[in-house]
N, C-alpha and C positions, 0 to 999 in steps of 0.2 A: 293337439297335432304336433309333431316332429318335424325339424327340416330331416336334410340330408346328413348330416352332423350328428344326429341324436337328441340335439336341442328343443327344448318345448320353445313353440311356439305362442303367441298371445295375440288376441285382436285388436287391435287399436282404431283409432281415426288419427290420419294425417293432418298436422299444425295446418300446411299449407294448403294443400288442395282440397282437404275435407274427405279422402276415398279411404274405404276401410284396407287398412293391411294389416300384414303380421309379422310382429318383430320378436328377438330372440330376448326378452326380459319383459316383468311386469310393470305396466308403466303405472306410476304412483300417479300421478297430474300434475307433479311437479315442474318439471320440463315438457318440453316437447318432445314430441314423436312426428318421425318424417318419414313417410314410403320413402322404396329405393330410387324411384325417379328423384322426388323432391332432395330426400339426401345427398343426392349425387349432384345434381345443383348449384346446393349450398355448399359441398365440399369443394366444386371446381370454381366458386369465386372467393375463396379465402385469398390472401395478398401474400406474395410470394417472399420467401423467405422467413415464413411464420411456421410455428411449429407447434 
C-alpha cells in the first residue's frame, strides 16, 4: 500500500498500545514503532528546549 506521498507503506504493531498500523519504512525490531496517536504523545511530552 501507498500513502498519499507515494510512499510504501508497511504494517507494524504499536510499542505502546499494541494496535496494528502503518508506517512509511521497514521496521527491522530494532526500535520501536509507534502509531500516530502514540507518536504524537511522545512527541508532545519531550522537555522544552530540546531538540
Amino acid at each position: 500500500m501507498q500513502d498519499r506521498f507515494g510512499r510504501t507503506l508497511y504494517k507494524a504493531i504499536c510499542s505502546d498500545c499494541g494496535k496494528e498500523c502503518e508506517v512509511p519504512f521497514q521496521p527491522d525490531g530494532t526500535r520501536p514503532v509507534y502509531c500516530r496517536e502514540c507518536y504524537l504523545k511522545r512527541k508532545g511530552n519531550r522537555r522544552f528546549g530540546r531538540r
